[in-house]
C-alpha positions in Angstrom: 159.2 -27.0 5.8 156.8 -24.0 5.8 157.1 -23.4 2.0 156.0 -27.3 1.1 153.2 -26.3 3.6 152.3 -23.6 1.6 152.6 -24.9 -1.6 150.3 -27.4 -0.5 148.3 -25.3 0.6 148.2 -23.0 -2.7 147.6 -25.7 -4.4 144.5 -27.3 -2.9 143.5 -23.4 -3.0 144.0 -23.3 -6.3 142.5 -26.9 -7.1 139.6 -25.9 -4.9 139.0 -22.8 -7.0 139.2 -25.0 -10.1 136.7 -27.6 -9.2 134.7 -24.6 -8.2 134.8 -23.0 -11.3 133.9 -25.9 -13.4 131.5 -27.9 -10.6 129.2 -24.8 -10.2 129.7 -21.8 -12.4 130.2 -23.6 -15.5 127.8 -26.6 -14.9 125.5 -27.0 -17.1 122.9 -27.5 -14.6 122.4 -26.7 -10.4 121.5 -29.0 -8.2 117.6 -27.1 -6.8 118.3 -25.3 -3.5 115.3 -27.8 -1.3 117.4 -30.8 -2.4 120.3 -29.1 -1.9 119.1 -28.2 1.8 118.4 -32.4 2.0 121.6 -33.4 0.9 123.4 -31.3 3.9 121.0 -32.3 6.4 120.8 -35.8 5.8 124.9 -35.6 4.6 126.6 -36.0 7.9 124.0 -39.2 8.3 125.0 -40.7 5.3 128.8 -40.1 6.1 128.1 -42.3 9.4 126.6 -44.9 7.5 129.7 -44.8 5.0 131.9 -45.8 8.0 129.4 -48.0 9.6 129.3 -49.9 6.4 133.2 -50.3 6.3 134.1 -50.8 9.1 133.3 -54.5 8.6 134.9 -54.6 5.0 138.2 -53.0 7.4 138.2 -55.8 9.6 137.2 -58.6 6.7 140.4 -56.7 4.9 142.2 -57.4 7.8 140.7 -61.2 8.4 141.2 -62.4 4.7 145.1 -60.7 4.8 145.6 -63.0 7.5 144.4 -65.9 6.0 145.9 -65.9 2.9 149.6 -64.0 3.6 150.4 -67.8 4.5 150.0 -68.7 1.2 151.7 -66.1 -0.4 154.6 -68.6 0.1 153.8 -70.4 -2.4 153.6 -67.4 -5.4 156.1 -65.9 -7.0 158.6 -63.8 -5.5 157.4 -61.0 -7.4 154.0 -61.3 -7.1 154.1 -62.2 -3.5 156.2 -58.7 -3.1 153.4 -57.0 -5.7 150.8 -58.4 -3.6 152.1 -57.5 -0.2 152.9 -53.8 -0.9 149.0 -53.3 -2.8 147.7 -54.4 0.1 149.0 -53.1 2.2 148.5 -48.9 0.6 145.3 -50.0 0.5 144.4 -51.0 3.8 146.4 -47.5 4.5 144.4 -45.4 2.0 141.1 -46.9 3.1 142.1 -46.3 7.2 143.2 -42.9 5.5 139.4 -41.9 4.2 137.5 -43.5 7.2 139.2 -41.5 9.2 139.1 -38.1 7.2 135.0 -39.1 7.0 135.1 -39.9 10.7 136.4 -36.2 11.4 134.0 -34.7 9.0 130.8 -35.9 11.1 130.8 -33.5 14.3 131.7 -30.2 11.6 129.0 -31.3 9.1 126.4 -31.5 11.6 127.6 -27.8 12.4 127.8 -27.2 9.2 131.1 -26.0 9.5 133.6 -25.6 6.2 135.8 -27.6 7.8 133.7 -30.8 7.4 133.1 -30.3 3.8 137.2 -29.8 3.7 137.3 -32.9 5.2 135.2 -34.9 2.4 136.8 -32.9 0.0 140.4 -34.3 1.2 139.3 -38.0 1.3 138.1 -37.8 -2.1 141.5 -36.3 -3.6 143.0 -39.5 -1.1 140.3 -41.7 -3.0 141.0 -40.4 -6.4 145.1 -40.9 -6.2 144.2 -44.4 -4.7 141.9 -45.3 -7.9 143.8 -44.3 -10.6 147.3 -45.9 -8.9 145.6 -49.0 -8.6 144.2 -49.3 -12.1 140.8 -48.2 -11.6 141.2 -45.1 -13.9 137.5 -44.6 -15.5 135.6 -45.4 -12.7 137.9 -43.4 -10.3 137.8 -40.3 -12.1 133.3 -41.2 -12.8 132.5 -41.6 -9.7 135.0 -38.5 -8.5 133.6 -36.3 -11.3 129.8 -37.7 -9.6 131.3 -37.3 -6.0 132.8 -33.1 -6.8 130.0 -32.3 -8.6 127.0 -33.1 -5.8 129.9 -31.8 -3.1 130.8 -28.0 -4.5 126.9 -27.4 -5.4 126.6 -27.5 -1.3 129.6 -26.2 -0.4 127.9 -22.7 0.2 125.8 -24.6 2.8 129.4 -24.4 5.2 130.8 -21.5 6.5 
């Protein structure tokens, strides 16, 4: 059990160190340090906005499964079983992220490392999420967007 844990673990490390190296030291160009400073002052703000924002699309989600899993009755077998398990990984992957953004708030407002591990986690959950479900090029744009502006203020947490 401990050596999954640390393989995990080594390996985030190791993706972490990756993203680094390529996000920051090899970027062609860094993010100025004043808008830097604004994008971790206003960050945990924005993060609270995310959720507040989809929170309703959760319980829409949750309002438009109920309305048309009675009509899945009417589909075929195989898409009704298609369409069942989709939605249901992502209503889990989306609970997944709010809740990974939800315990970011209170570190990034510290400006804790742990907060920014936090983002950094629900965007690897977001990423799998994407690509499984089809969405490979904008998945791995707006990831690529996402890494980039989140290692340049990763110095900001300690």
């Amino acid at each position: 059990m401990t050596t999954k844990n640390t393989n995990l673990k080594s390996s985030l490390n190791q993706l972490e160190d990756t993203l680094e190296l390529y996000m920051v030291e090899k970027a062609p160009f860094s993010i100025p340090s004043n808008i830097k400073e604004l994008i971790v002052n206003f960050g945990p703000y924005l993060v609270i906005l995310g959720i507040i924002l989809r929170v309703p699309a959760v319980l829409a989600f949750l309002g438009l499964g109920a309305l048309v899993s009675p009509f899945t009755a009417f589909m075929r077998p195989s898409y009704m079983v298609s369409y069942g398990i989709n939605y249901v990984v992502s209503m889990l992957v989306f609970g997944v992220v709010l809740v990974l953004w939800a315990l970011a708030v209170q570190p990034l407002f510290k400006r804790e490392r742990k907060g920014w591990l936090y983002l950094f986690y629900a965007s690897l959950v977001s990423l799998v999420s994407g690509v499984l479900g089809g969405n490979l090029i904008g998945t791995l744009f707006g990831t690529i967007i996402g890494w980039y502006i989140l290692f340049q203020v990763k110095e900001y947490y300690k």
